[in-house]
DOVOVO-272290 format. One record per residue (C-alpha): x, y, z negated; residue number from 0. Coordinates in steps of 0.25 Angstrom, whole numbers, plus 5000, padded with zeros to 4 digits. Layout:
REM DOVOVO-272290
     xx     yy     zz     k
      X      Y      Z   NUM
...
END
This chain:
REM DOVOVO-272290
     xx     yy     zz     k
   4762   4882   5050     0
   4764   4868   5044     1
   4772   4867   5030     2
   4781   4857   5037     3
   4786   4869   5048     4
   4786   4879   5036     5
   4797   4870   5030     6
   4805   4867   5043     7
   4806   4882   5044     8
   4809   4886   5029     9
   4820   4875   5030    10
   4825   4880   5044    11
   4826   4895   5037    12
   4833   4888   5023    13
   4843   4881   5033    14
   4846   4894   5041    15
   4847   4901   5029    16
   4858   4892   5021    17
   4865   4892   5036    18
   4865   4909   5036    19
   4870   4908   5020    20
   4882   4898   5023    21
   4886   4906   5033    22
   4887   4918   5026    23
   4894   4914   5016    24
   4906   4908   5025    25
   4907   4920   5034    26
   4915   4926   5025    27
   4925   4915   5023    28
   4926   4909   5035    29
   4937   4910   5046    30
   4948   4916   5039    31
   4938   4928   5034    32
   4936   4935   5021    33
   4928   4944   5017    34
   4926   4957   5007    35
   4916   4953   4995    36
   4917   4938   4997    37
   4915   4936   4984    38
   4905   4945   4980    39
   4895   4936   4976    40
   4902   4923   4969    41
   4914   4930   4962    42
   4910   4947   4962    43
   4920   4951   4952    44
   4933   4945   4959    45
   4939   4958   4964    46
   4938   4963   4949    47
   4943   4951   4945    48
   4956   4952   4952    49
   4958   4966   4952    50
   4957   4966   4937    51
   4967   4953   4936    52
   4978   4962   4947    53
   4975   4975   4938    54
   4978   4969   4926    55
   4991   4963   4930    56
   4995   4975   4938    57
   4995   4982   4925    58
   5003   4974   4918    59
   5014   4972   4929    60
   5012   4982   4943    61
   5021   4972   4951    62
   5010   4963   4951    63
   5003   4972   4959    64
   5013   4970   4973    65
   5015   4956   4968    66
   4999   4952   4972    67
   5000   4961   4984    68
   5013   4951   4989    69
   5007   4938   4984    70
   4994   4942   4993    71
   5003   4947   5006    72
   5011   4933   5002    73
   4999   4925   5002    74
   4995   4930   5014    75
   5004   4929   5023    76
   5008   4912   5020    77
   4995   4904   5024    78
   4985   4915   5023    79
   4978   4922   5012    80
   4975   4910   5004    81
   4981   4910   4989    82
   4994   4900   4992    83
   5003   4911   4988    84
   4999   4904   4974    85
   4998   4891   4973    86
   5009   4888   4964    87
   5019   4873   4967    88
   5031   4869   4971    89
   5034   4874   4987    90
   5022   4884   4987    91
   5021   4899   4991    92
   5022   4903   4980    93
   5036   4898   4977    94
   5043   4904   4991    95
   5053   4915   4991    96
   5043   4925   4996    97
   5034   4923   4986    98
   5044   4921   4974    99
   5043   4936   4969   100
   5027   4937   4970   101
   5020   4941   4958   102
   5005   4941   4952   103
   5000   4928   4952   104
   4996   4927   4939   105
   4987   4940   4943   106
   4980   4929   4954   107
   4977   4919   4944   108
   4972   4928   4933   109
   4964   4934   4944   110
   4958   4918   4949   111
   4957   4915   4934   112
   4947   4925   4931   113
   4939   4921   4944   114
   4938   4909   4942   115
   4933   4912   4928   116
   4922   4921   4935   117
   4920   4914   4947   118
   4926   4901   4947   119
   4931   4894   4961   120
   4927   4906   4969   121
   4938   4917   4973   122
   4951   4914   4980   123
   4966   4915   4975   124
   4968   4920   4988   125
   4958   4931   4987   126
   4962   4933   4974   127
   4978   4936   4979   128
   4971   4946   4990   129
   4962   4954   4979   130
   4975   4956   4970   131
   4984   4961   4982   132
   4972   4973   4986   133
   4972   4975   4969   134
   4986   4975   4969   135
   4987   4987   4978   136
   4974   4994   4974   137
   4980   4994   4960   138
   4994   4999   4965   139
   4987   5013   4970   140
   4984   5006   4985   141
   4969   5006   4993   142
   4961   4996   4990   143
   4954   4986   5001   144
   4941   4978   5001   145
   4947   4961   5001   146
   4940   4953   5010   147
   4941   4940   5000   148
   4936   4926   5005   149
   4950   4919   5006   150
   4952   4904   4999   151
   4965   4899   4993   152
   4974   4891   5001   153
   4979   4877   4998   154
   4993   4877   5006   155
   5006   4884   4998   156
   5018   4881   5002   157
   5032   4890   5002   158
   5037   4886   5015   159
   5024   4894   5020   160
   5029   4906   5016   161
   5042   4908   5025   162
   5033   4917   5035   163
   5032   4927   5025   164
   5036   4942   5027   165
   5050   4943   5022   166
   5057   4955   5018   167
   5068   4953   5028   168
   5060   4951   5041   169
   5061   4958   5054   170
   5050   4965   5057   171
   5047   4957   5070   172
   5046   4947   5059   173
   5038   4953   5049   174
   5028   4957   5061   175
   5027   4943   5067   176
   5025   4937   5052   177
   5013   4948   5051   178
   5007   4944   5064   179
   5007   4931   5062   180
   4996   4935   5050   181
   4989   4943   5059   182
   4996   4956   5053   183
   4999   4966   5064   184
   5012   4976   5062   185
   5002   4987   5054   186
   5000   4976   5044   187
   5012   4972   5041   188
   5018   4986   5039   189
   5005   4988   5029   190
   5006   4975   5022   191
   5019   4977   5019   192
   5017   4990   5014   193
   5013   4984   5001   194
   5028   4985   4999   195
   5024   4998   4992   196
   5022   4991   4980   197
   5029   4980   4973   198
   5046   4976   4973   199
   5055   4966   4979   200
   5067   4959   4973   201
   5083   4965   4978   202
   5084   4949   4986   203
   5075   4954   4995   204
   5083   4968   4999   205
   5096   4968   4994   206
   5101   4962   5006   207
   5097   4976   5014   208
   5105   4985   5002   209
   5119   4979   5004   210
   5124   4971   5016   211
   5113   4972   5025   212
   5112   4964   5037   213
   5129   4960   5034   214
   5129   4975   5037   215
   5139   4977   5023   216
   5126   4988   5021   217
   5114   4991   5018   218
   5101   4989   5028   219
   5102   5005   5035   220
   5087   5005   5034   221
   5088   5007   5019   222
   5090   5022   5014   223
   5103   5024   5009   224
   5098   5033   4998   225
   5088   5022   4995   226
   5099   5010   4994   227
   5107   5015   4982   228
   5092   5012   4974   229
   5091   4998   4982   230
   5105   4995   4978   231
   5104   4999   4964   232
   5090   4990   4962   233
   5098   4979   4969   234
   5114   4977   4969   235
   5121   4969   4977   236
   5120   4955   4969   237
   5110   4962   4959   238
   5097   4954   4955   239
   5090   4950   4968   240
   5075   4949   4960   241
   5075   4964   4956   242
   5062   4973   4961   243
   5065   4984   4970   244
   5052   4992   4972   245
   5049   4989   4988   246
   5043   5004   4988   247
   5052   5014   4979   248
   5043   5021   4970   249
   5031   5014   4973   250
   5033   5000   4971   251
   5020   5001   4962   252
   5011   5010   4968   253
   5003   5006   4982   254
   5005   5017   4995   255
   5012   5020   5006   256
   5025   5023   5001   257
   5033   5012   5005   258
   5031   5016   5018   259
   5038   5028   5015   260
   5050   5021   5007   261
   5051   5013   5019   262
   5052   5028   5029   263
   5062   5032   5019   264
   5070   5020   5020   265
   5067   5014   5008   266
   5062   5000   5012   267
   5068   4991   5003   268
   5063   4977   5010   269
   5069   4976   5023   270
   5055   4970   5030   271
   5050   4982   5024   272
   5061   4992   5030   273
   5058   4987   5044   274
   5044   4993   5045   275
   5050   5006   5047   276
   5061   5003   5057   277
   5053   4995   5064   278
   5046   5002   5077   279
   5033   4990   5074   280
   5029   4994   5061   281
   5038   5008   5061   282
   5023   5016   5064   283
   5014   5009   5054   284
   5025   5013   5043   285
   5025   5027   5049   286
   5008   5027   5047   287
   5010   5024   5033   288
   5018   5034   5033   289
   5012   5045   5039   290
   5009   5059   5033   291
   5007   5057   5016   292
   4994   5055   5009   293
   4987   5047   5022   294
   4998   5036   5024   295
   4996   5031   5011   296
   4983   5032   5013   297
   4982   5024   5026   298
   4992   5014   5021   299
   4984   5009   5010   300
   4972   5008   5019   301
   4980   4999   5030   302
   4986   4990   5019   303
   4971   4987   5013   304
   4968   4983   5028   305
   4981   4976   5030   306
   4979   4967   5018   307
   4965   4964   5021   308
   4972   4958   5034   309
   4983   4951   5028   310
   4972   4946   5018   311
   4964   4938   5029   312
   4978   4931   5034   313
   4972   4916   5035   314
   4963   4915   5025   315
   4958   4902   5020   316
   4943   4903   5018   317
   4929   4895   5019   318
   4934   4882   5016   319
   4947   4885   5018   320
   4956   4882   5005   321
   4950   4882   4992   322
   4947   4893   4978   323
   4957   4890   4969   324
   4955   4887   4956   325
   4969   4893   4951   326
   4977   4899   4962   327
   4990   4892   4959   328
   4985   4881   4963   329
   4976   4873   4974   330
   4962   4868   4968   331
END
């Protein structure tokens, strides 16, 4: 065989080669897909990194803990999985009502600021809001799930975005519909919002169920009487409307199904939240949380792993899509 075909095909094989290598490395991140390990090789220690950044926080303060899941389930939900929840300015996400209560993000940034110090312009804002959630819930006694990671930071934030977000008043015709249009079915949403279990929300948010319901004079009938006198105690009529009631009595830092329970026993105190057991739709996944003690919890932790793997792919920007921000309060 002559040098010169020897060549051709050597550089034939050196092209096909660098074809089969590019491909591979954008399957992962490509079409709206992540994928679990996507950073093992450039940044290896970046679950570590975060987790410690969460624990140490947590430690200090365990509201942190339901603050990152919200932030994530926030993020989500208003242009996709993409960090905007913290870019900071005038008439961002971050400045809606929705969003005015969150906490944790200094956690995100101490997180970022030690990547970048290990492995500068690599990992994602938004991946890091997604690792801090499934910490946040791990360190508050729930399962933990394997991240699929790949997502890049969005370069859109704006307030007005956010008005499709869940509210604690919704029907549940409307929450459903707002879950749909996510590509969350009823099972999910049920789930997700099982992550009431931990965390509190302010009295504005359910004093109006506790006194003149409706223009009823009374209370929302769907509240326990023997559990409105504690509601009422917490939250007078006229009282201080940013107070923090636990969203799960007795639990409001520890992870598992028991708001599910508080919810069968009439002690919902979000009125969104309250729906899921009078409502036929989702009446039957509650009731599976539920089930016989010891599994349910069991099986509710598993499905809310699967369900927040779900939620975490809700229109991801990846490839070349977006950016990797340097800070996350702020585009590059």
């Amino acid at each position: 065989m002559k040098v010169s075909s020897i060549s051709k095909i050597v550089s034939l094989l050196l092209l096909l080669l660098a074809t089969l290598t590019t491909l591979s490395l954008a399957q992962g991140n490509r079409g709206g897909s992540t994928r679990v390990g996507f950073y093992r090789s450039n940044c290896p220690r970046v679950e570590s990194i975060v987790q410690s950044a969460v624990q140490s926080a947590i430690r200090a303060n365990p509201t942190i803990a339901p603050g990152l899941l919200r932030m994530f389930f926030h993020d989500c939900f208003v242009n996709g999985c993409d960090a905007s929840i913290l870019l900071q300015g005038p008439s961002t996400e971050r400045t809606a009502g929705p969003n005015s209560l969150l906490r944790g993000f200094e956690v995100i940034d101490a997180a970022k600021s030690q990547l970048e110090t290990t492995c500068p312009g690599v990992v994602s804002c938004a991946d890091i809001v997604a690792l801090a959630a499934r910490d946040s819930v791990v360190l508050a006694g729930g399962r933990s799930w394997q991240v699929p990671l790949g997502r890049r930071d969005g370069l859109v934030s704006q307030a007005s975005d956010t008005a499709n977000l869940p509210a604690f008043n919704d029907p549940m015709s409307i929450q459903i519909r707002k879950f749909a249009d996510k590509g969350l079915n009823t099972q999910d949403l049920v789930t997700l919002v099982g992550g009431h279990t931990i965390g509190t929300a302010a009295c504005v948010l359910f004093s109006y169920r506790l006194y003149n319901f409706n223009n009823t004079n009374g209370p929302d009938p769907e509240i326990n009487p023997s559990f409105l006198p504690q509601l009422r105690a917490l939250c007078p009529n006229g009282g201080d409307a940013l107070r923090r009631v636990a969203l799960d009595t007795g639990s409001e830092n520890s992870f598992g199904n028991s708001f599910y329970e508080n919810l069968r026993n009439g002690r919902g105190v979000i009125e969104s939240d309250a729906k899921l057991l009078s409502d036929r739709r989702t009446q039957r996944f509650v009731q599976r949380y539920l089930g016989g003690r010891g599994q349910s919890g069991s099986r509710f932790n598993a499905e809310f792993g699967r369900a927040m793997v779900k939620m975490g792919n809700i229109e991801v920007k990846t490839g070349r899509e977006g950016e990797i921000r340097r800070v996350c309060s702020a585009t590059n």
